[in-house]
Each structure stands twice: as C-alpha cells, then as structure tokens.
N, C-alpha and C positions, 0 to 999 in steps of 0.2 A: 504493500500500500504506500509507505512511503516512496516506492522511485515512481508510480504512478502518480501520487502528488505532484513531486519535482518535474516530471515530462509536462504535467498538465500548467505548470507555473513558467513554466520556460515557454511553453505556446503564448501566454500567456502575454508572455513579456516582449515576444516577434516584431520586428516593426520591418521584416524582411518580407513580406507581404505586402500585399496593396489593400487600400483601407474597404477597398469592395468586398474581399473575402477576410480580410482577419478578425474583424467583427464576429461574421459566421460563422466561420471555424472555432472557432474563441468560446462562443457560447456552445456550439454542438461536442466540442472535447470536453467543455464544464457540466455538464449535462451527464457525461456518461460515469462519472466520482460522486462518490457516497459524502464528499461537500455539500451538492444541494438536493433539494426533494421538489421534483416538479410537480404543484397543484393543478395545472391547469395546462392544457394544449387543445388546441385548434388548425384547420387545414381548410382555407376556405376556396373553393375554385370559380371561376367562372368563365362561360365559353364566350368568345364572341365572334359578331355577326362572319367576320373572315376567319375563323376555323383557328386562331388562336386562341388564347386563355389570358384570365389576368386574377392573379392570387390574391389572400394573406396569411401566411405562417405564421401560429402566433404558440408562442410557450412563457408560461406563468412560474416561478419557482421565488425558492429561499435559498437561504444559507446564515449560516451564524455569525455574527459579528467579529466573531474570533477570525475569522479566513478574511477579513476586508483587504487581505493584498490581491486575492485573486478578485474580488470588485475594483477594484484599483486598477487591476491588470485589463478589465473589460471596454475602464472608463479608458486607458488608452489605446486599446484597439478601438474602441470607435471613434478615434479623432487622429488615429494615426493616419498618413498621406491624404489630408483633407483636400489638398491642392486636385487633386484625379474627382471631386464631386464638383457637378454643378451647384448644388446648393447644399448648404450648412446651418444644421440647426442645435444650438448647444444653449440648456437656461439652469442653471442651478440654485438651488434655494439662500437668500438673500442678495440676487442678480438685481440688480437696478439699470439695469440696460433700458435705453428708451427703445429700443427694436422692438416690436410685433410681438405679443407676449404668448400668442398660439400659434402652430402651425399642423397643416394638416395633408396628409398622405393618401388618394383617391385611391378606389380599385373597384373594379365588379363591371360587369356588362355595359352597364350605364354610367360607368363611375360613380355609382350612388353610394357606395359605401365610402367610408373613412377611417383613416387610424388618428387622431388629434394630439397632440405633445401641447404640455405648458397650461397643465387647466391646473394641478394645483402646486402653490407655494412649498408645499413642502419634497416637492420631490426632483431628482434628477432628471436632464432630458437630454438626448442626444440623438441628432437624425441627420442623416444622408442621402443623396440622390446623386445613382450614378446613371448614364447614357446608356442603354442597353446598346453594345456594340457592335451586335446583328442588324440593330434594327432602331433608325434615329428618331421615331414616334411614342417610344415606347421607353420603361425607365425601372431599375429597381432601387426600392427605398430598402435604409437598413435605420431602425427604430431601438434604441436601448433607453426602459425608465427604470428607475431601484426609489427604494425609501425604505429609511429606520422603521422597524414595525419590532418594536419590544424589545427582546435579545436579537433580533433577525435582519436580515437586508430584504427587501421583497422586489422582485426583480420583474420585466415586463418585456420578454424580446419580441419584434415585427420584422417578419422580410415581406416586402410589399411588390407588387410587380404589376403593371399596367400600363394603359397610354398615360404621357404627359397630360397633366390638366389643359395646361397651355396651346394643347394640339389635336385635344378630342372633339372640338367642335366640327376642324376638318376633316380627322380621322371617320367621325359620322356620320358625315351628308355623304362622305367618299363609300362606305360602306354600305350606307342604306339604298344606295343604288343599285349593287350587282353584289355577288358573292361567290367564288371560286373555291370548288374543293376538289384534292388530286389527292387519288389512292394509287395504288399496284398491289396484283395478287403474283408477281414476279414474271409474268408473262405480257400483259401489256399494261397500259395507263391510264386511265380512265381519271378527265377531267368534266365539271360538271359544274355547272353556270348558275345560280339561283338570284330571281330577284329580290326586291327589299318585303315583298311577303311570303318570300321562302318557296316560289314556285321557281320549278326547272324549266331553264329557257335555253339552256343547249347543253349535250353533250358528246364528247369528242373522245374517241379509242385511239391510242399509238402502241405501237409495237416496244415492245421493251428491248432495247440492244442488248444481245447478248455475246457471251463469250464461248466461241468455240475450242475445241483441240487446236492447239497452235503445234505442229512438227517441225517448219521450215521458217526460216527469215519473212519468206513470202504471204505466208501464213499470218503470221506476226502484223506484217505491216500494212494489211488488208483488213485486218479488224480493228488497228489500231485507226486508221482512216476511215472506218468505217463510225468507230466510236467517237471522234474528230468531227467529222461533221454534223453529227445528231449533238453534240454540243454547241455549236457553237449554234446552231438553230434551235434548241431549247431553250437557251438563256435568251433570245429574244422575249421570251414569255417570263415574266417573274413572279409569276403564280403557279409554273409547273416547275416547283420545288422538288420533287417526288420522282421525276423524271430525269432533273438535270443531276440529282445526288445519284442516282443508281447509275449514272454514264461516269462520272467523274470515279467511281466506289472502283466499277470494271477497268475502267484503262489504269488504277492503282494497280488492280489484282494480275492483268495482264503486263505490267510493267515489271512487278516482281516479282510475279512467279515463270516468264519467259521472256527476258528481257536480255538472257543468254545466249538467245541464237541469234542475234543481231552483229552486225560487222559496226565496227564502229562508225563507220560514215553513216547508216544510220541509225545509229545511237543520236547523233548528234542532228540528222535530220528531227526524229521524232523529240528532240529535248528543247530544239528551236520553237517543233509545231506547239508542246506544252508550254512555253512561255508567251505566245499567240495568243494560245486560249486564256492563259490567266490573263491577261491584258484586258481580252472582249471582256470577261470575267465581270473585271476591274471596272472597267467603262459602263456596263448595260445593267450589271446585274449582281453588285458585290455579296458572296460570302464567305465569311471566313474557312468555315468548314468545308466546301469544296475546294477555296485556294490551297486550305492541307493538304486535302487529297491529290491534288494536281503534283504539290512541291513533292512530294510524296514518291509518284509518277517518277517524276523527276530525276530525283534522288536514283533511285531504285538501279538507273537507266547508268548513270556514273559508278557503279560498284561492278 
C-alpha cells in the first residue's frame, strides 16, 4: 500500500502532461486508492442530430483531511499548462476578484443542460476549456470543486464534452437541415441522408476496397492505386468518415504487411503518392487519425 501511495502522489505531482489530461488522469488514478470513497457517479450521454454525442462524467467523493497533499496535488493539475485552454476558470473562497463570479459548462442535444462553478463562497472552483482537436465546433470542459465538510474534503469532478456555446447556434440551423449517417458491414458502405424531421431522402451503396493476396510487386502496386484513388475521392465527402478510415486502415495493412516485394524505386514512388494524399488530407478534409495511418503507411514503406 505504501509504494501505491507514493506512485499515486508522484502522478500527482506531473506537470509532464498537458493540462487537458492530467487533471483526468489525476482524479481517475485517485479514485482507484483506499484514500477516497466515491459517493456518487454519473454518465450522462446525448446523441445529436449529426450522429455525434455530447456528454457529462461526473464522480462525487471524499477523502480525509489528513491526505490534503494529494488535494493539493489535484488543485495543481488543474491549473497546470493553462496556457493550451481557451478559457480559465479558477475562484476560491475569500476571492475578491471583480471577474464574473459564475461560470457555466453546456452539454446535451440542445445544450440544455449545464454544469455551473462559483455559486457558493465556501468552496473551490477550477474549470477549463480545451479545443476538441478533431473537430473546431466542438470542446471539452474539465471541472474540479472540493470543500471542508467536517474531518473531510468533498470533492466534485466534471468532464464535459459538446459544441461550443459560442457556435451552437450555427452548428443548428446547419444541422436541422440535413443529417448524414455512414455504417459498413465490411463489404460495402452505406451512406444515408435524413432531413430535419428525420425522414430519409437518399441513400447511397459503395463498394468497400479491399485487400487482396499480394505475390508480386505488381500485385502490390495495383491495389495500392487502386486504394489511392478511392481516397482521395472519399475525402471529397467529409461525412463518409466510415469509408475514408477503412481505405486509409488497408493501405497501413498492405504497406506492412507486403511492402517487401517492392524495389525501391517504388518504395519511393508509393511514399511520394502517401505524402499527396496526406496533403489532399490536409487541405479538404483534416484528421488526425487517418494522417497516422497514412505516416504509418509511410513509415512501414522505409524499413
């Protein structure tokens, strides 16, 4: 128990992290030590009208007054690399700050719900907003309250996740227009068009690329162009998410698992054609998770 302690007080103490995750991590490893007893947990979800979702995690605990290094430890994970949030909300009890003395965190389908900081004097507050870096409409909040309760700290954590306030107004006139949802059952892909009362106004089958037996160079560089072009006309479309991650996943899987019977000339053919696509990528249709896959690709192609 004690070197679990010590590991849990040295997370604690990290400011080798970025402040978007050491917060979280920070309370999820305090969470898991016979330090505190969680009274309360919540998981709230909500879908919305574009086949996304927008949350709130929420966990309620104590701990004893005796351990206030590891609340200490919390209150500077949540304020470590503040600089990486767009916004910073920090108010502690006898704050005379003339700033805004509540602040509040939307979430839900409508954004109807809220998580609120700074309603009473007596307690801690500390909130963050970072950029969700998939996706510039969209944001996660990280939420830490505690207060003296008797011998105890009583502690209050939120990860919050939704559109910007700032940006739901266009986010739903955009929405309530059309609505796009892309499945695969690994053979083709079915994309399907609904409008703002949820009726289907088209839908569209494509053949899913697949990867064959590769034996010969020729082999090789026939399915890789084959995979080559159904990308870079996927990503036209930035709703056939579903599509363009299973083409990007294959030419990984074909890149290293037969990327050996290649002559080097082209090696270096197909390593130019991957730096293309991440470019179109870049330009039409940015994600990170397939630029990995691509570097990936890539990579695979120089070993």
């Amino acid at each position: 128990m004690k070197n679990l302690l010590i590991t849990v007080f040295v997370l604690l103490q990290t400011t080798l992290v970025s402040a978007q995750n050491a917060l979280d991590n920070n309370v999820k490893a305090l969470l898991q030590t016979d330090n505190v007893e969680v009274i309360g947990r919540n998981d709230n979800h909500a879908d919305l009208p574009d086949g996304t979702v927008s949350y709130c995690k929420f966990v309620e605990f104590t701990m004893t007054r005796k351990k206030k290094s590891l609340l200490l430890g919390l209150e500077r994970a949540a304020i470590a690399d503040q600089a990486k949030a767009y916004s910073v909300y920090v108010k502690k009890p006898g704050s005379n700050s003339n700033a805004r003395t509540k602040q509040s965190y939307d979430y839900g389908a409508n954004n109807e719900y809220s998580v609120t900081l700074g309603t009473y004097p007596s307690h801690s507050y500390y909130g963050m907003c970072f950029a969700d870096p998939n996706d510039s409409i969209r944001r996660h909040a990280y939420c830490f309250v505690w207060f003296k309760d008797g011998g105890n700290y009583h502690c209050y954590y939120y990860h919050v996740y939704g559109v910007k306030p700032s940006e739901f107004a266009a986010y739903k006139t955009k929405s309530n227009k059309v609505r796009t949802k892309t499945y695969s059952d690994g053979t083709v892909v079915v994309t399907e068009t609904y409008d703002s009362d949820g009726n289907l106004r088209s839908s569209t089958t494509s053949p899913q690329p697949t990867v064959e037996e590769v034996k010969t160079d020729i082999d090789f560089m026939l399915q890789f162009g084959n995979l080559r072009a159904a990308f870079l006309d996927a990503i036209k479309d930035a709703d056939a998410k579903t599509l363009q991650t299973g083409i990007v996943v294959k030419i990984a899987r074909l890149c290293k698992e037969n990327g050996k019977v290649l002559t080097q000339n082209e090696r270096a053919t197909c390593a130019r054609s991957i730096d293309e696509m991440s470019n179109a990528l870049r330009k039409t249709n940015a994600d990170s998770f397939m630029s990995g896959m691509l570097q990936e690709a890539k990579g695979a192609l120089s070993k």
